[in-house]
N, C-alpha and C positions, 0 to 999 in steps of 0.2 A: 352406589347408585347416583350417590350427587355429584362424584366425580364425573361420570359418562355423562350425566346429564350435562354438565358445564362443560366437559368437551365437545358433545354435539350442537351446543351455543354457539361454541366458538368456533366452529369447523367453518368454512366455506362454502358456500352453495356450488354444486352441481359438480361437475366432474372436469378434469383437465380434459375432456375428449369435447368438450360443450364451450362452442365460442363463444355462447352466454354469459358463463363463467368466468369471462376476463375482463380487467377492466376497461378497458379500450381496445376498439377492433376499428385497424386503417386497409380501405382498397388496396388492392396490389395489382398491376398490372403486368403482364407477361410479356417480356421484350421479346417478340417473334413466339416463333413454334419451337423452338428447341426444348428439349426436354429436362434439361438441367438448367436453372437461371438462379441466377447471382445475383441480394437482393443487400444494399446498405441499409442499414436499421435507421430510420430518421431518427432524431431526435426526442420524439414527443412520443417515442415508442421505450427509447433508454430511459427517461424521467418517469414511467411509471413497474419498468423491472422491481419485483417485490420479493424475488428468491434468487439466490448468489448463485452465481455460473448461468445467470442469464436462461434458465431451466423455465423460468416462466412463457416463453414463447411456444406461437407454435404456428400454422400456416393451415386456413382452411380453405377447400374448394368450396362451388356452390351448394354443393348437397351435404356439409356441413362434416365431411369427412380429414381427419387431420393428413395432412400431406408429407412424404418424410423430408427432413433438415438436418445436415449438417452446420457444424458452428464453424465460422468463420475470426478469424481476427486479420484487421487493417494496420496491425502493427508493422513496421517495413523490416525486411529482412537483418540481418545482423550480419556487420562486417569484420574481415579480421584480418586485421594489417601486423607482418614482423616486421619488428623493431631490434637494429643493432645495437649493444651494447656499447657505449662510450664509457670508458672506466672514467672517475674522480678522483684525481690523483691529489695529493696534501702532502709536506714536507713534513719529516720524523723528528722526531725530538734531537736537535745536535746540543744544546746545554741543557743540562738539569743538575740540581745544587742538593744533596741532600744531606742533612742533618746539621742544618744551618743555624748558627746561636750570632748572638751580636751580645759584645761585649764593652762598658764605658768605665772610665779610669775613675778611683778611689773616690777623687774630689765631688762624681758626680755630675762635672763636666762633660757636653757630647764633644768634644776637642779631640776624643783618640778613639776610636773602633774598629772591630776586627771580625772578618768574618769568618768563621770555621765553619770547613765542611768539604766533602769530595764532590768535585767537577766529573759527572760520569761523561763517557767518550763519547762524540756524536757520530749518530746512524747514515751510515753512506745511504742514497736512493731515496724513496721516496715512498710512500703505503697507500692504498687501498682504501679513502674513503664513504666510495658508493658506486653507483651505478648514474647514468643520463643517457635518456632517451627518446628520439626528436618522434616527435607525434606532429608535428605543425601541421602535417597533411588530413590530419582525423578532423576532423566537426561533428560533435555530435555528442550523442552521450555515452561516457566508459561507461560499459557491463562490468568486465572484469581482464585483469593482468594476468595472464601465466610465465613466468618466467623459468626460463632453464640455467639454473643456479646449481654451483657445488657447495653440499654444506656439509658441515660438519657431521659425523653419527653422533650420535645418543645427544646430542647438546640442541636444546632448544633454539633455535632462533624467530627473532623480529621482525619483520619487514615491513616498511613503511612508504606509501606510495606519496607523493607530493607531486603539484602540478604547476610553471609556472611561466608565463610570458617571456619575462625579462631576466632570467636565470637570477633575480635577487629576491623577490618576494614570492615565496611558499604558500600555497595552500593544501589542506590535509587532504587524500582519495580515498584513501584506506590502511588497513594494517590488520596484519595476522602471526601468528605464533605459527611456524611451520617443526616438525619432528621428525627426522628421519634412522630410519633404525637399520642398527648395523645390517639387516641382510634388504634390507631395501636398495633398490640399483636404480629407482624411478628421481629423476630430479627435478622434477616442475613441482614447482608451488602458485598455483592460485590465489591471488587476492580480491575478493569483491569489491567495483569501487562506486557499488549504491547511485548508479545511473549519473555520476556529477559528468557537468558539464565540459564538454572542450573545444577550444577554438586559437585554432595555431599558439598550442604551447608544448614546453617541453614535459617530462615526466622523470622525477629521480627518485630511484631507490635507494633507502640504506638500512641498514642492517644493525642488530646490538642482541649483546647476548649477556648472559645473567656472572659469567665468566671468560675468561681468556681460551679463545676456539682451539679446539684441538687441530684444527687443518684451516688452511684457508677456506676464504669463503669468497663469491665470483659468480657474479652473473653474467652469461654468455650471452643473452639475448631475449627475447620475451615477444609475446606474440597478445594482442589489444586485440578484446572482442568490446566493439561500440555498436552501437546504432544510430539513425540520421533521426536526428530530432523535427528537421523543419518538413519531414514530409510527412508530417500526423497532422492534420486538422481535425482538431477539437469537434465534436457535436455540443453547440453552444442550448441551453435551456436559461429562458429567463424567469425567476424565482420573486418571490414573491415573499419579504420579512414579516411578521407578526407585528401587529402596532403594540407603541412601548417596548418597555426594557431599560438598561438600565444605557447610558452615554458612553460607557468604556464596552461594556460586555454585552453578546449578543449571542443568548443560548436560543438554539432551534434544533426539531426533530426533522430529519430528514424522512420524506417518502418512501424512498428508492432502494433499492440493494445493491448498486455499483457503486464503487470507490470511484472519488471526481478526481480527476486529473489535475484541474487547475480552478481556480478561480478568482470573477474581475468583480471587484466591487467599490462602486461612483459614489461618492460622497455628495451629499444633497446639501441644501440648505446654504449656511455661509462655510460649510467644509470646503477644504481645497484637498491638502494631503493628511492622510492618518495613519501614521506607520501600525499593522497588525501583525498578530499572530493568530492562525487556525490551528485549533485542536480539535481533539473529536474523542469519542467513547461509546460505550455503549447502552450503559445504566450510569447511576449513581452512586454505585458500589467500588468504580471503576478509577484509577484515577485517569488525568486529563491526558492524552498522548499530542504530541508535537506533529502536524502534518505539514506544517511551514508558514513562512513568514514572509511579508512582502508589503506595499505601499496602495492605499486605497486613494486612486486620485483618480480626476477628472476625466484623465486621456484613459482610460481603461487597462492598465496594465497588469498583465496576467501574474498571480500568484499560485508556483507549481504546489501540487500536494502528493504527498507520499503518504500508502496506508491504507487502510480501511477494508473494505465500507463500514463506517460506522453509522448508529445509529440516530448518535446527538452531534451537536459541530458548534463549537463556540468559535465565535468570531470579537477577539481580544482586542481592543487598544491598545498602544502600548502607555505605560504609567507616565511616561513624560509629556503627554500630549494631550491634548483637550478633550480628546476622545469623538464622541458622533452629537451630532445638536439635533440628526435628524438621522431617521434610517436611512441607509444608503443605498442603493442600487445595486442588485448581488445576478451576475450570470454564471451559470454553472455551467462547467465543462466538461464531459465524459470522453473516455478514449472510444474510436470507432470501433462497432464492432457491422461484420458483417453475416449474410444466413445466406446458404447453398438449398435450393429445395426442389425434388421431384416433381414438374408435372404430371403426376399420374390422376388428375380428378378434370373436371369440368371446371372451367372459368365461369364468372372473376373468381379470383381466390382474397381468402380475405388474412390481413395479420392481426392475430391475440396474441396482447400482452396483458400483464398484470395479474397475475395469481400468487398470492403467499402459498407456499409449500408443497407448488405444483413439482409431478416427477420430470427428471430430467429425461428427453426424449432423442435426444441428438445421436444422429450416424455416423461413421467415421465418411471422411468423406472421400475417401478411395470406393468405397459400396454403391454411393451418388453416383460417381463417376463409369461407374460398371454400364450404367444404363443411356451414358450419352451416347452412345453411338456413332463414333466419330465426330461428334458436330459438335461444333466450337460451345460454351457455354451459353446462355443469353443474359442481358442483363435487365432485369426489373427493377419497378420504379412504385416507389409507395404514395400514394395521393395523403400527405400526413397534413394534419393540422398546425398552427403556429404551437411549438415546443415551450408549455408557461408550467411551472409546477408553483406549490405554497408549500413553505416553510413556516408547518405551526409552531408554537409557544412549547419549549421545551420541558414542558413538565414532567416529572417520574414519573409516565405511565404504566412503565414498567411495575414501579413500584406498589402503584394506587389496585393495578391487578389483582398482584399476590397480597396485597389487605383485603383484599374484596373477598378470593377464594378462601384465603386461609378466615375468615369471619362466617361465610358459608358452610363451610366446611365445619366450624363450632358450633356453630347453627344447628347444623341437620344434625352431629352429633347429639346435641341437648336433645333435640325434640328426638330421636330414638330411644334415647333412654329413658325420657317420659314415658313412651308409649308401652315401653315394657314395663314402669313401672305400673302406669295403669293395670296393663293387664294381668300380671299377679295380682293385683289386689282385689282384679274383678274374680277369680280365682278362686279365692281363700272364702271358706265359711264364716260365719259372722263368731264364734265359740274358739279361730284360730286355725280350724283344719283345714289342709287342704284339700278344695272340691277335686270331686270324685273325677276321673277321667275316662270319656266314653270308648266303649271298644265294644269294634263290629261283631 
């Protein structure tokens, strides 16, 4: 019983079908008469999403009936450019010395030495280093490499993607253990290369195996799925830090339940630059994850983040620097997302957002499209307010909870067992017997 009862405390008021229910509701206006219109989320609608997959939305007419939605994303399409293989050629061993001693005369003098040992023959041609290959033409960010490689059966190999301007300095993309088994005829191997960046460089593969390959090994050519990075603009929200804390470290809970894409944060005060790192979590139980790292200065420069949504977000100084003299200035960045919705109600229609643990409600949006009736889409426009969220004081709330309930919870236990023992005792004759029990 005290369980229900602390969950119907904790429940939400009213119903996902109730734009009461939410915590912020912005006008929407319907670009023409068409019957399908195409709506970008402002921003002040992403800073209070409170359930993942964006499930917390929804679209009402005037008579307070929910409208159908499809979900959209403003992510740009994914490109996929083939790329020829340029082999790496390197020169074979032509001297090699083995079993080599050096030998010095009686006296202990180095005046005579001698070297013993066999000169093995050197290797006419040339081997097989790796693989290069010209991406100059990509900008953007690698998705992933599939390359069409002959490997060896049964024998494990490596593969290691590096990325580089100036064909001398390497940086790491990715790397995977690929297997292929003797009755396997399939030869692509996929490498994920975790969205890194590219801008006119090259890409080399190479390969290592745990022994001496049974067949050569050869990459004929490889095909790059990227996407264009500079055609996403950020939905920018400006946040608000909790006063105090401590000069290096800056724990806050965030509101929201989207993963931020980037984030810029202006150092105040007599700060100029302060190199950080973002991590994030979700309790205290957790440890800290790496979402990225980047330079808190002046001119606002974006720090990307990978991960989440989490719940809490530390924002680090790094140990060799002064750290913060004053909170800094934090904008938060969300990827766009956009919403497809049916006019089938009376105008204005209004946008709910903000509900914890609201059902997800979204169409495919082929269903949407069933009803436009030849006519081109329309595009609607949200009358939003300026986008400002707060970032409270990161305390275990989590934590402070589950002491609350499980104290409750011993609570009402104790006093149950009271109760019963009261009432045996009210029970029992005063001589020890038990009172008699009435029956109809």
């Amino acid at each position: 019983m005290l369980a229900a009862v602390l969950l119907v405390a904790a429940a939400p008021a009213g119903t996902d079908g109730d734009p009461g229910a939410y915590a912020v509701r912005i006008a929407v206006t319907a670009g023409g008469d068409a019957p399908v219109q195409r709506l970008a989320l402002p921003p002040a609608a992403l800073a209070v999403v409170r359930t993942p997959g964006l499930a917390d939305i929804r679209l009402f007419d005037a008579r307070g009936r929910a409208m159908p939605i499809a979900r959209l994303s403003a992510t740009p399409a994914e490109r996929r450019d083939t790329l020829a293989a340029m082999p790496i050629l390197g020169a074979a061993d032509a001297f090699r010395v083995s079993g080599m001693s050096l030998r010095i005369d009686r006296a202990g003098d180095a005046r005579i030495a001698r070297v013993d040992g066999t000169i093995a023959p050197g290797t006419d041609g040339s081997v097989l280093l790796g693989t290069l290959l010209d991406a100059r033409a990509v900008t953007g960010e690698a998705r992933a490499l599939t390359l069409d490689a002959d490997m060896p059966a049964g024998q494990p190999v490596t593969f290691t993607v590096e990325a580089s301007r100036d064909l001398s300095d390497w940086r790491s993309l990715g790397r995977k253990t690929v297997y292929r088994a003797a009755t396997d005829t399939a030869r692509n191997a996929t490498i994920a290369l975790e969205d890194a960046g590219l801008s006119g460089d090259y890409l080399r593969v190479t390969w290592r195996l745990a022994s001496r390959p049974l067949s050569p090994i050869a990459v004929r050519g490889a095909t790059l799925r990227s996407r264009p990075a500079a055609s996403v603009a950020l939905a920018w929200v400006t946040a608000r830090l909790p006063s105090g804390g401590d000069a290096r470290t800056i724990d806050v809970a965030t509101p929201f339940a989207l993963p931020i894409a980037a984030l810029r944060l202006v150092p105040a005060g007599d700060d100029m630059l302060v190199p950080v790192r973002i991590l994030g979590r979700d309790d205290a139980e957790q440890p800290w994850t790496l979402l990225g790292e980047g330079i808190a200065a002046r001119t606002g420069e974006d720090i990307a983040l990978t991960g989440g949504p989490y719940r809490l977000l530390r924002i680090a100084a790094d140990p060799g620097s002064s750290g913060f003299s004053a909170s800094p200035g934090v904008r938060v960045g969300f990827a766009p997302h956009d919403l497809m919705f049916l006019t089938a109600g009376r105008a204005p229609f209004t946008l709910a957002v903000g509900r914890a643990g609201a059902r997800d409600a979204y169409l495919p949006v082929a269903a949407l499209m069933t009803q436009a009736a030849g006519r081109p889409v329309g595009i609607a426009q949200a009358d939003a307010p300026p986008a400002r969220v707060t970032l409270a004081d990161a305390g275990d709330t989590g934590r402070d909870m589950r002491r609350t309930v499980l104290w409750l919870i011993l609570l009402g236990a104790t006093a149950l067992l009271a109760g019963l023992a009261w009432l045996l005792w009210r029970r029992r004759l005063p001589d020890g017997e038990a009172a008699p029990v009435d029956r109809p």
